[in-house]
C-alpha positions as CSV (number, residue, x, y, z in Angstrom):
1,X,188.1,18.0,-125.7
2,X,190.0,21.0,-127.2
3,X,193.5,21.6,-127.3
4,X,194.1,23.3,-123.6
5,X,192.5,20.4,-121.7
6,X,194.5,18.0,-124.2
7,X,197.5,19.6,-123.4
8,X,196.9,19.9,-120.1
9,X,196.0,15.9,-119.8
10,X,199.4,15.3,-121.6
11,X,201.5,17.3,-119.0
12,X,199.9,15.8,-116.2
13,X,200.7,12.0,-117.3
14,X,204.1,13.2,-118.3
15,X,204.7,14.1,-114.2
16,X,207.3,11.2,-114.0
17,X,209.9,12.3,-116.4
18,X,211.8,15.8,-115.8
19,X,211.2,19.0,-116.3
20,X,213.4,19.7,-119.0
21,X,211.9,16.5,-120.8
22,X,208.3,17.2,-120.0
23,X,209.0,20.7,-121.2
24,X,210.3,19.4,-124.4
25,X,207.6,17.2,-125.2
26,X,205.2,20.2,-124.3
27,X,206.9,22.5,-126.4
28,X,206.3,19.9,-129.8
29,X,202.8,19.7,-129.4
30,X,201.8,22.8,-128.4
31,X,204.0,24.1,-131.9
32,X,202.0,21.0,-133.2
33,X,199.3,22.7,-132.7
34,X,200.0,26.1,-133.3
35,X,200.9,24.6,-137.1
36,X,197.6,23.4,-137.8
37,X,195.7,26.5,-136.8
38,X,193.2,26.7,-134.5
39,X,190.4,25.4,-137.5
40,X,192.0,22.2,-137.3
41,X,192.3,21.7,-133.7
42,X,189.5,18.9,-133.4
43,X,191.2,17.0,-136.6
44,X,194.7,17.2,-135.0
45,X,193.2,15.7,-131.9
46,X,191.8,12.8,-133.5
47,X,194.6,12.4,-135.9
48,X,197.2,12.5,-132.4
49,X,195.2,10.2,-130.5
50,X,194.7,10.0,-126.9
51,X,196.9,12.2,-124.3
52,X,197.3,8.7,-122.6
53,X,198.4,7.0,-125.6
54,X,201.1,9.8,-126.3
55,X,202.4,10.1,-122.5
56,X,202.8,6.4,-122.9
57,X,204.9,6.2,-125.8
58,X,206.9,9.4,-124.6
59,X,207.7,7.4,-120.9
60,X,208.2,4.6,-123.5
61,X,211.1,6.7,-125.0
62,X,212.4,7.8,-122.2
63,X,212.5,4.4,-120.2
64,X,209.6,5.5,-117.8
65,X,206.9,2.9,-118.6
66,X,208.0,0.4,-115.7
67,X,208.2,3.2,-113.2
68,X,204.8,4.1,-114.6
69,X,203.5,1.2,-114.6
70,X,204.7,-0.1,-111.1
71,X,203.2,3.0,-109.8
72,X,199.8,2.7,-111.1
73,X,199.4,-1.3,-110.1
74,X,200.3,-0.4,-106.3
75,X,197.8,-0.4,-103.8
76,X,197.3,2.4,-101.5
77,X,199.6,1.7,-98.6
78,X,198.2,2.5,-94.7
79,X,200.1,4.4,-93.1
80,X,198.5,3.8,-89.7
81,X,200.4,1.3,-87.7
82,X,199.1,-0.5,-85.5
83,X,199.9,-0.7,-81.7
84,X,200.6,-3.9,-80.1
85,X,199.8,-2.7,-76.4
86,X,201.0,-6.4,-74.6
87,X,204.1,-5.8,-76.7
88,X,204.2,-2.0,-75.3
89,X,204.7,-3.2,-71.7
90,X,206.4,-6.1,-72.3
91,X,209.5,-3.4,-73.8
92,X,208.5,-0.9,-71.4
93,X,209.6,-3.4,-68.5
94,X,212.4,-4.4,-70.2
95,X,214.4,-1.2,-70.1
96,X,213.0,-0.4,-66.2
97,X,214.7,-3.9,-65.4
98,X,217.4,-4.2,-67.9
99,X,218.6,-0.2,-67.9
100,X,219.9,-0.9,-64.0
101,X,222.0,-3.7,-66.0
102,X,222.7,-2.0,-69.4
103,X,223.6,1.3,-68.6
104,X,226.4,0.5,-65.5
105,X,227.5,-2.5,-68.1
106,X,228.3,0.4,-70.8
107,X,229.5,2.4,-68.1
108,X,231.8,0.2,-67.1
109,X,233.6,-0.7,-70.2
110,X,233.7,3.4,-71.0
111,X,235.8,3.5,-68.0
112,X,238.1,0.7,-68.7
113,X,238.9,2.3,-72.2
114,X,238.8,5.5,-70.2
115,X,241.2,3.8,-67.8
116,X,243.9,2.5,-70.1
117,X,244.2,5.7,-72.1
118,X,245.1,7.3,-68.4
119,X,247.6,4.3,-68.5
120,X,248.9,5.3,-72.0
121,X,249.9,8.7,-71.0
122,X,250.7,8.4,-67.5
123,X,253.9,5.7,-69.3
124,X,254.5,8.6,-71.4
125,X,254.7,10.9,-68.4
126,X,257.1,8.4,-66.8
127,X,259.7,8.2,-70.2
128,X,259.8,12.1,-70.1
129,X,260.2,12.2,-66.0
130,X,263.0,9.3,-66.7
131,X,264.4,11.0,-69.6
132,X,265.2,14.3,-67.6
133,X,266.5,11.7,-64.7
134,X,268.6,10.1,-67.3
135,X,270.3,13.6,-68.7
136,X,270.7,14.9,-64.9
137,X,272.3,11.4,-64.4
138,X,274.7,11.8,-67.4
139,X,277.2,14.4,-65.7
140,X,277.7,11.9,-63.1
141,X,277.8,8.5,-64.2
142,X,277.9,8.6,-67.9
143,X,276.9,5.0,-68.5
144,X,274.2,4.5,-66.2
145,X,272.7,8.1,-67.8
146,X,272.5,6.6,-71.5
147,X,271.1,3.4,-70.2
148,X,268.5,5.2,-68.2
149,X,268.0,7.6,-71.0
150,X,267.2,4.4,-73.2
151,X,265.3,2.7,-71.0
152,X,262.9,6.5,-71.0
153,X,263.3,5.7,-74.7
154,X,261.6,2.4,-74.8
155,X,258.5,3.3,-72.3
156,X,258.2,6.5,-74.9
157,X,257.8,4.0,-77.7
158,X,255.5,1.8,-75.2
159,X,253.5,4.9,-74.1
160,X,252.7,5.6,-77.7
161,X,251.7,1.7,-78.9
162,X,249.4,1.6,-75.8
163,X,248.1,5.3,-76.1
164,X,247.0,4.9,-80.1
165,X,246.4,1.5,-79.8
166,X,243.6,2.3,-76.8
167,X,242.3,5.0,-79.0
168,X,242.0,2.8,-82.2
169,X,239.9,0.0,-80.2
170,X,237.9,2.1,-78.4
171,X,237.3,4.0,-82.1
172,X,236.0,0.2,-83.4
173,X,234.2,-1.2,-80.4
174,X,232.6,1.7,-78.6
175,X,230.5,2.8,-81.1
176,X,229.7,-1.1,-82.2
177,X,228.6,-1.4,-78.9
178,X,226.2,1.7,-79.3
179,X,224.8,0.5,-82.7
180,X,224.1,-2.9,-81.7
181,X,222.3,-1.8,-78.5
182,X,220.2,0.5,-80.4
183,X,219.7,-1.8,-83.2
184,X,218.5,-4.3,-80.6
185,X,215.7,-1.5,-78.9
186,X,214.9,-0.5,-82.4
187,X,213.9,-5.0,-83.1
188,X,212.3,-4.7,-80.2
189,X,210.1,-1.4,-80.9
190,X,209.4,-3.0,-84.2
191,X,207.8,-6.0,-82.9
192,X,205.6,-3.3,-80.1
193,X,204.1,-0.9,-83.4
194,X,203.5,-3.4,-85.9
Protein backbone atom coordinates (compact mmCIF):
# COMPACT_ATOMS: atom_id res chain seq x y z
CA UNK A 1 0.00 0.00 0.00
CA UNK A 2 1.56 3.45 -0.54
CA UNK A 3 0.45 6.67 0.73
CA UNK A 4 -2.33 7.60 -2.11
CA UNK A 5 -4.30 4.41 -1.70
CA UNK A 6 -3.78 4.82 2.25
CA UNK A 7 -5.09 8.07 2.03
CA UNK A 8 -7.59 7.31 -0.11
CA UNK A 9 -8.86 4.19 2.16
CA UNK A 10 -8.92 6.79 5.13
CA UNK A 11 -11.25 9.27 3.37
CA UNK A 12 -13.54 6.72 2.31
CA UNK A 13 -14.23 5.21 5.95
CA UNK A 14 -14.32 8.78 7.20
CA UNK A 15 -17.71 9.26 4.72
CA UNK A 16 -19.94 9.49 7.88
CA UNK A 17 -18.56 12.58 9.55
CA UNK A 18 -18.66 16.07 7.61
CA UNK A 19 -16.94 17.58 5.22
CA UNK A 20 -15.22 20.07 7.14
CA UNK A 21 -14.23 17.23 9.64
CA UNK A 22 -13.23 14.68 7.09
CA UNK A 23 -11.28 17.49 5.48
CA UNK A 24 -9.48 18.13 8.68
CA UNK A 25 -8.53 14.87 9.35
CA UNK A 26 -7.27 14.64 5.62
CA UNK A 27 -5.37 17.58 5.84
CA UNK A 28 -3.18 16.04 9.19
CA UNK A 29 -2.19 13.11 7.50
CA UNK A 30 -1.57 14.04 4.21
CA UNK A 31 0.96 17.05 6.12
CA UNK A 32 1.83 13.83 8.09
CA UNK A 33 3.12 12.58 5.36
CA UNK A 34 4.46 15.33 3.52
CA UNK A 35 6.87 15.58 6.97
CA UNK A 36 8.37 12.37 6.61
CA UNK A 37 9.31 12.60 3.05
CA UNK A 38 8.46 10.41 0.52
CA UNK A 39 11.64 7.82 1.65
CA UNK A 40 9.80 7.15 4.65
CA UNK A 41 6.38 6.62 3.32
CA UNK A 42 6.33 2.71 3.93
CA UNK A 43 7.71 3.29 7.69
CA UNK A 44 5.06 5.94 8.43
CA UNK A 45 2.49 3.48 7.17
CA UNK A 46 3.46 0.84 9.47
CA UNK A 47 4.18 3.08 12.27
CA UNK A 48 0.18 4.81 11.61
CA UNK A 49 -1.37 1.55 11.40
CA UNK A 50 -4.32 0.58 9.54
CA UNK A 51 -6.69 3.27 7.65
CA UNK A 52 -9.44 1.28 9.48
CA UNK A 53 -7.96 1.55 12.75
CA UNK A 54 -7.48 5.46 12.28
CA UNK A 55 -11.06 6.14 10.78
CA UNK A 56 -12.16 4.22 13.86
CA UNK A 57 -10.66 6.17 16.41
CA UNK A 58 -11.38 9.51 14.39
CA UNK A 59 -15.51 8.53 14.36
CA UNK A 60 -14.50 7.52 17.96
CA UNK A 61 -13.61 11.30 18.50
CA UNK A 62 -16.16 12.61 16.97
CA UNK A 63 -19.07 10.38 18.39
CA UNK A 64 -19.57 8.44 15.02
CA UNK A 65 -18.70 4.80 16.10
CA UNK A 66 -22.39 3.77 16.96
CA UNK A 67 -23.68 5.32 13.81
CA UNK A 68 -20.81 3.37 12.21
CA UNK A 69 -21.27 0.61 13.68
CA UNK A 70 -25.17 0.29 13.44
CA UNK A 71 -24.65 0.81 9.81
CA UNK A 72 -22.29 -1.87 9.15
CA UNK A 73 -24.29 -4.72 11.32
CA UNK A 74 -27.62 -4.07 9.16
CA UNK A 75 -28.72 -6.32 6.70
CA UNK A 76 -29.47 -5.34 3.31
CA UNK A 77 -33.16 -4.34 3.41
CA UNK A 78 -35.62 -5.46 0.25
CA UNK A 79 -37.15 -3.06 -1.07
CA UNK A 80 -39.53 -5.19 -3.14
CA UNK A 81 -42.90 -5.44 -1.50
CA UNK A 82 -44.85 -7.89 -1.87
CA UNK A 83 -48.46 -7.82 -3.25
CA UNK A 84 -51.21 -9.37 -1.45
CA UNK A 85 -53.56 -9.82 -4.57
CA UNK A 86 -56.87 -11.38 -2.23
CA UNK A 87 -56.09 -8.25 -0.17
CA UNK A 88 -56.09 -6.08 -3.55
CA UNK A 89 -59.75 -6.89 -4.38
CA UNK A 90 -60.88 -7.18 -1.06
CA UNK A 91 -59.93 -2.93 -0.85
CA UNK A 92 -60.75 -2.50 -4.38
CA UNK A 93 -64.48 -3.55 -3.53
CA UNK A 94 -64.56 -1.75 -0.67
CA UNK A 95 -64.32 1.73 -2.02
CA UNK A 96 -66.81 0.60 -5.28
CA UNK A 97 -69.38 -0.32 -2.38
CA UNK A 98 -68.46 2.05 0.35
CA UNK A 99 -67.55 5.30 -1.96
CA UNK A 100 -71.64 5.48 -2.88
CA UNK A 101 -71.70 5.72 1.20
CA UNK A 102 -68.54 7.72 2.00
CA UNK A 103 -68.47 10.25 -0.38
CA UNK A 104 -72.48 11.60 -0.04
CA UNK A 105 -71.75 11.07 3.89
CA UNK A 106 -68.76 13.78 3.56
CA UNK A 107 -70.87 15.58 1.29
CA UNK A 108 -73.46 15.93 3.46
CA UNK A 109 -71.80 17.25 6.50
CA UNK A 110 -69.79 19.88 3.98
CA UNK A 111 -73.12 21.15 3.32
CA UNK A 112 -74.35 21.38 6.80
CA UNK A 113 -71.18 23.47 7.76
CA UNK A 114 -71.80 25.06 4.42
CA UNK A 115 -75.36 25.58 5.61
CA UNK A 116 -74.96 27.24 8.91
CA UNK A 117 -72.31 29.67 7.74
CA UNK A 118 -75.25 30.85 5.10
CA UNK A 119 -77.20 31.03 8.44
CA UNK A 120 -74.40 33.10 10.19
CA UNK A 121 -74.50 35.84 7.67
CA UNK A 122 -77.93 35.79 6.51
CA UNK A 123 -78.57 36.91 10.84
CA UNK A 124 -76.05 39.43 10.03
CA UNK A 125 -77.87 40.60 6.94
CA UNK A 126 -81.09 40.72 9.10
CA UNK A 127 -79.26 43.17 12.16
CA UNK A 128 -78.13 45.57 9.34
CA UNK A 129 -81.71 45.36 7.37
CA UNK A 130 -83.24 45.92 11.08
CA UNK A 131 -80.76 48.49 11.99
CA UNK A 132 -81.66 50.75 8.97
CA UNK A 133 -85.49 49.93 10.00
CA UNK A 134 -84.73 50.88 13.40
CA UNK A 135 -83.03 54.50 12.35
CA UNK A 136 -85.92 55.09 9.71
CA UNK A 137 -88.23 54.26 12.71
CA UNK A 138 -86.49 56.73 15.06
CA UNK A 139 -88.10 60.07 13.49
CA UNK A 140 -91.33 58.60 14.18
CA UNK A 141 -91.61 56.79 17.27
CA UNK A 142 -88.39 57.42 19.11
CA UNK A 143 -88.72 54.61 21.59
CA UNK A 144 -89.75 51.85 19.57
CA UNK A 145 -86.57 53.05 17.01
CA UNK A 146 -83.85 52.48 19.89
CA UNK A 147 -85.53 49.25 20.94
CA UNK A 148 -85.59 48.03 17.39
CA UNK A 149 -82.12 49.41 16.86
CA UNK A 150 -81.07 47.20 19.95
CA UNK A 151 -82.74 44.39 19.08
CA UNK A 152 -80.42 44.73 15.28
CA UNK A 153 -77.76 45.12 17.94
CA UNK A 154 -78.15 41.75 19.59
CA UNK A 155 -78.71 39.59 16.19
CA UNK A 156 -75.31 41.52 15.07
CA UNK A 157 -73.56 40.17 18.15
CA UNK A 158 -75.54 36.71 17.34
CA UNK A 159 -74.61 36.82 13.63
CA UNK A 160 -70.93 37.08 14.59
CA UNK A 161 -70.84 34.12 17.53
CA UNK A 162 -72.67 31.84 15.01
CA UNK A 163 -70.63 33.06 11.87
CA UNK A 164 -66.84 32.52 13.69
CA UNK A 165 -68.06 29.89 15.73
CA UNK A 166 -69.14 27.81 12.31
CA UNK A 167 -65.89 28.71 10.86
CA UNK A 168 -63.77 27.55 13.93
CA UNK A 169 -65.62 24.01 13.97
CA UNK A 170 -65.62 23.35 10.59
CA UNK A 171 -61.55 24.58 10.82
CA UNK A 172 -61.25 21.41 13.61
CA UNK A 173 -63.50 18.80 12.34
CA UNK A 174 -63.43 19.01 8.54
CA UNK A 175 -60.13 18.28 8.07
CA UNK A 176 -60.13 15.47 11.10
CA UNK A 177 -62.59 14.00 9.14
CA UNK A 178 -60.27 14.05 6.03
CA UNK A 179 -57.25 12.68 7.88
CA UNK A 180 -58.96 9.90 9.53
CA UNK A 181 -60.58 8.79 6.26
CA UNK A 182 -57.37 8.74 4.63
CA UNK A 183 -55.49 7.37 7.44
CA UNK A 184 -58.10 4.48 7.41
CA UNK A 185 -57.48 3.80 3.21
CA UNK A 186 -53.88 4.21 3.92
CA UNK A 187 -54.39 0.86 7.05
CA UNK A 188 -56.03 -0.62 4.61
CA UNK A 189 -53.54 -0.31 1.60
CA UNK A 190 -50.93 -1.33 4.07
CA UNK A 191 -52.36 -4.62 4.80
CA UNK A 192 -52.99 -5.16 0.44
CA UNK A 193 -48.75 -4.39 -0.30
CA UNK A 194 -47.23 -5.98 2.48
Amino acid sequence: MNKKEFLDKLNQKLAALSQEERESAMKYYEDYFEDAGEEKEQEVISQLGSPEEIAKGILKENGKEEIEQEETNQEPINQERKINYVGLIIFILICIFFFPVIFPIFMTILGIAFGFMIAGIAILIAAVAVLITGIGVMFIAPFTGLATIGISCILGALGILWTVGVVYLSKKCIPGLVRGFVSLCKSLLKKVVD
